[in-house]
N, C-alpha and C positions, 0 to 999 in steps of 0.2 A: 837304324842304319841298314839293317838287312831287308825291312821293306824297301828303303828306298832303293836299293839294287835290284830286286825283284821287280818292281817298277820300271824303271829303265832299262832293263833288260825285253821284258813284253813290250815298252814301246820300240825298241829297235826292232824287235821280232815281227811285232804285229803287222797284218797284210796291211801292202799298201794300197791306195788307190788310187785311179788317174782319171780328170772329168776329160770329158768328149764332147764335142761339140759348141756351139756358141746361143746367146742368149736372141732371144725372138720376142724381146721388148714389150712379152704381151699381160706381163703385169698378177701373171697368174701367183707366181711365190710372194706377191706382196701382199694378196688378198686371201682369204682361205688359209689365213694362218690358224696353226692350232696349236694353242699353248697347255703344259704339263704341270700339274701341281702333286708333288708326294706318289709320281712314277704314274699318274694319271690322268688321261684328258681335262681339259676345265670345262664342264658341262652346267655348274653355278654362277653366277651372277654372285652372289654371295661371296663365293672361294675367289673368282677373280676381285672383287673388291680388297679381299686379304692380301692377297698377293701384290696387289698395285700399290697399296699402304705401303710395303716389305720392299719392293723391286720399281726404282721409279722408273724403267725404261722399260716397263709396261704402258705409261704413260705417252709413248710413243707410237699408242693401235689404240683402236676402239672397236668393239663388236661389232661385228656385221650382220650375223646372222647361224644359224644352226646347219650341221650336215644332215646326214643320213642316219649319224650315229648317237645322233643327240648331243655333237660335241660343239663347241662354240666359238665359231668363225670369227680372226681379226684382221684387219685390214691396217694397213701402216699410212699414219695420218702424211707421213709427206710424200705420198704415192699422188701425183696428179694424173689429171683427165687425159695425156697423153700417154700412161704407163710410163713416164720416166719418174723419175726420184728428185726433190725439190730437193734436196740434199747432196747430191752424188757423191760430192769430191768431199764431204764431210760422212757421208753413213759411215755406218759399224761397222768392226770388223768380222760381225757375224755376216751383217749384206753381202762385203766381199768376197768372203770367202764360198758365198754359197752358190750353189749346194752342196758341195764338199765340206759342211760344216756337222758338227753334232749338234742335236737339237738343244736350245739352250737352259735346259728342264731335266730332261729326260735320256740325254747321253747317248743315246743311238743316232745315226747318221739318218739323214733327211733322207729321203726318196724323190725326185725332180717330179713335179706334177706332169700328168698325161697331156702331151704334146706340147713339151717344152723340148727347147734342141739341146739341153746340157743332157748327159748318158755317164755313168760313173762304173766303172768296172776293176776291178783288180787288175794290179800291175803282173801279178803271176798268176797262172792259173793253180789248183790245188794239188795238182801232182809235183811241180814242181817243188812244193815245201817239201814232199817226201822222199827229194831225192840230195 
């Protein structure tokens, strides 16, 4: 019980955050996904076959191809040739929410890829918690 008050206490506490901007339909967060397995990139073919056994809305990307970092890029099968979503009014509520979402893995919040118009910043800045 005392965890779960310690809990709900840091979620009221914890900083918030507010997105900015609006979406430029260019398809980027659909593509160049990178999925986390055990707090780390998916870089096997192997590991992701596990995980898609385990998780079937993995089943919903297929690899695309590698970064820079050797880590292994998915693309979300109902992303069409326009950059819109064959899905829209049904996607997840990870879709919607994002990029204000945590990664579905790995629990840290996304970062908007470079040269998308969403901007995500704290509601307060840091001085204000300490006053």
């Amino acid at each position: 019980m005392l965890n779960l008050i310690r809990y709900l206490i840091s979620k009221f506490n914890s900083p918030k955050y507010i997105l900015k901007g609006e979406c430029k339909k260019c398809g980027h967060c659909c593509r160049n996904i990178v999925f986390y397995a055990y707090d780390k990139p998916i870089t096997d073919e192997k590991i992701y076959n596990e995980l898609k056994y385990k998780n079937k809305r993995l089943n919903l990307f297929y690899p695309s191809g590698k970064n820079a970092k050797g880590e292994i890029l998915f693309t979300c099968k109902s992303l069409l040739p326009n950059n819109h979503c064959k899905y829209y009014f049904f996607r997840s509520f990870y879709c919607r929410k994002y990029p204000l979402v945590k990664s579905l893995t790995n629990g840290k919040y996304l970062t908007p890829p470079e040269g998308c118009g969403y901007s995500i910043e704290l509601s307060k800045k840091f001085i204000d918690y300490m006053q």
